[in-house]
C-alpha positions as CSV (number, residue, x, y, z in Angstrom):
1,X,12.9,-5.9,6.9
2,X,15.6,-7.8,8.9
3,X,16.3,-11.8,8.2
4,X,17.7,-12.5,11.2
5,X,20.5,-15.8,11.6
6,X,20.8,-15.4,8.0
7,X,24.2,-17.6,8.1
8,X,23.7,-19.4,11.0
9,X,21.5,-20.7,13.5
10,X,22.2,-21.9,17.0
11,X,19.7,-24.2,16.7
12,X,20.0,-25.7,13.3
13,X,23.5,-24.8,12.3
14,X,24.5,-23.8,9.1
15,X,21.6,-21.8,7.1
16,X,21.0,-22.4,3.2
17,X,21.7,-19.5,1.3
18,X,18.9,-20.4,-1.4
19,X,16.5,-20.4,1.7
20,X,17.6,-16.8,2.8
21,X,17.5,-15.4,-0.7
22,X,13.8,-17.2,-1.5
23,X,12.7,-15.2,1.9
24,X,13.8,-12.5,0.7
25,X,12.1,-12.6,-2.4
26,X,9.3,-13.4,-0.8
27,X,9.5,-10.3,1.3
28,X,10.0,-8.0,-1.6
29,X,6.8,-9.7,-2.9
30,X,5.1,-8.4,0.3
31,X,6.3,-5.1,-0.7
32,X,9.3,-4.9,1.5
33,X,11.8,-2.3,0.3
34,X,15.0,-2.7,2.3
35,X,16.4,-6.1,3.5
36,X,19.0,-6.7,6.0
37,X,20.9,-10.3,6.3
38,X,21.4,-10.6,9.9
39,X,24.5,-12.1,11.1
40,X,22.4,-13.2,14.1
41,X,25.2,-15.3,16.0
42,X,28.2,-13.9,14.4
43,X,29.1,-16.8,12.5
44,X,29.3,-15.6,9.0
45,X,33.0,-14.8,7.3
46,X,33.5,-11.9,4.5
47,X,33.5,-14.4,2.3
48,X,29.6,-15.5,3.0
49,X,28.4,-12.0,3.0
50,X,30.0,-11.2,-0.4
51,X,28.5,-14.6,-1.7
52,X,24.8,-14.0,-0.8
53,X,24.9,-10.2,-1.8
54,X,26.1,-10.4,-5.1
């Protein structure tokens, strides 16, 4: 599964990392296997990435 505009969105800015890793829990729940954090609009730094997949 893909969460797409997982940093940012170009409609509501900035996106909530708790919100991205609750979907994603959520989508493991649903049996989902492999999930990709989608940097959507290119927005997101090294630093972000790092931060939500640790």
């Amino acid at each position: 599964m893909t969460i797409s505009a997982s940093f940012g969105c170009p409609f509501e800015g900035p996106v909530d990392p708790d919100r991205v890793l609750g979907l994603a829990e959520e989508l493991v729940g649903y049996g989902a296997r492999e999930i990709a954090f989608a940097d959507t609009i290119g927005v997101a730094v090294p630093r972000q990435v790092g931060a939500l997949v640790e």
